[in-house]
N, C-alpha and C positions, 0 to 999 in steps of 0.2 A: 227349365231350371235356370236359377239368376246362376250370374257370377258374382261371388261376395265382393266386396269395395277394397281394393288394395292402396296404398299408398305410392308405390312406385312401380316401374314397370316390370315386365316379368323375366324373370331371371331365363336361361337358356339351361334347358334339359343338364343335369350332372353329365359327365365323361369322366371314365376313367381313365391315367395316364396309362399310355401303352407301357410294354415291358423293355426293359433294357438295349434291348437289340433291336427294338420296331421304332426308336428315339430322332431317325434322319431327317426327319423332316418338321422338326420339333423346333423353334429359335431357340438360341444356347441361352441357359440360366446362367444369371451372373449372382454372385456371391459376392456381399458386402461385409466388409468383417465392424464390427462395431467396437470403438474401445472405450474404454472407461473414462471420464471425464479425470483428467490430472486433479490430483487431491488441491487442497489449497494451501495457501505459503503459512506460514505463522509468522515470519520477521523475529524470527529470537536471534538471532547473529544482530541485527539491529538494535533492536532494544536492549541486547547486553551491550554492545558500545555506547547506547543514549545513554545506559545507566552509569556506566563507569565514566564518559567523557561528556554529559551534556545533561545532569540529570536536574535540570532546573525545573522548582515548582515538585518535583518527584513524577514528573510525566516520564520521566525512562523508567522508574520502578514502577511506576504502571502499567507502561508498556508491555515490560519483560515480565509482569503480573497473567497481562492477558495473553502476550504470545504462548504461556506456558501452557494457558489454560486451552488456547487454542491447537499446542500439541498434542494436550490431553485428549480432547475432542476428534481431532483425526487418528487416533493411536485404536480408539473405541467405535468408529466409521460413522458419526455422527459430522459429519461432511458440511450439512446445513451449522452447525453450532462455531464448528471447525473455522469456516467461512465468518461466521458474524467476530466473535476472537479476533479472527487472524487482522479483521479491517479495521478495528476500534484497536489494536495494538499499530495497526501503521499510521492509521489518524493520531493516534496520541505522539509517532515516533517520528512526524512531521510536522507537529506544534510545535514539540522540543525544540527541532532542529528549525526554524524557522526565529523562533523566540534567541535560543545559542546567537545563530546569526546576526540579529538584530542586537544583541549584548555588545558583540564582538564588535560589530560598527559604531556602537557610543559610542563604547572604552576609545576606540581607537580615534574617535574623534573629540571625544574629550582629553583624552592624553595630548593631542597634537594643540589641542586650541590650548590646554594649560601649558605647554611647554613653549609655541609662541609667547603669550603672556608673561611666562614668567623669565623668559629673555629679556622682552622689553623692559622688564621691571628692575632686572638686574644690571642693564644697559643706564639705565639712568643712575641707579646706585653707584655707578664704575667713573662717572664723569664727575670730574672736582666742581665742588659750587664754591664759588667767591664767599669772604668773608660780607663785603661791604654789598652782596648784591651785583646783578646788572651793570655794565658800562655802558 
């Protein structure tokens, strides 16, 4: 009689585990506890400050658009939907803030360069010009 063609080797006879009390000579079982993966963020505390303090282009009411939708989304354990929300609301809530910043350094250096400027301009206005010209 053959022996039919297995694929891998052969496994060792079942056993049963002993009973409670014949356990001594058994290596100790360890217990792993497994926890849930933390849900994901949304950024609404964010994007309601992009909206109210930086909402250039209306990327903060975008934001606070999708953070909402990404609360929605973890409130119902749609976890994968929750997740894509939550990232396209901090991507939008770091354009803002990136673009704000960049506003903030024109202005501020437009303001500086016209107010040299308009020193100098008024520097000149303040000094008497002769009737007859040059000496």
């Amino acid at each position: 009689m053959e022996r039919p063609l297995s694929l891998g080797p052969l496994l060792p006879p079942y056993e049963p585990l002993p009973e409670a009390g014949e356990a001594e000579g058994l290596p100790p079982s360890v217990a792993v506890p497994v926890e849930p993966p933390p849900p994901p963020r949304d950024h609404l505390a964010w994007s309601f400050c992009t909206t109210l303090y930086g909402n250039i282009c209306c990327l903060g009411f975008l934001a606070l658009v999708f953070s909402v939708k990404s609360r929605d989304r973890k409130v119902l354990g749609d976890y994968s939907g929750a997740l894509s929300y939550g990232s396209t609301a901090k991507y939008l809530n770091i354009t803002a803030l990136l673009i704000n910043i960049f506003l903030v350094i024109l202005i501020l250096a437009l303001v500086a360069t016209g107010t040299i400027t308009a020193m100098t301009f008024y520097r000149k206005q303040e000094q008497p010009e002769s009737i007859f010209g040059p000496t």
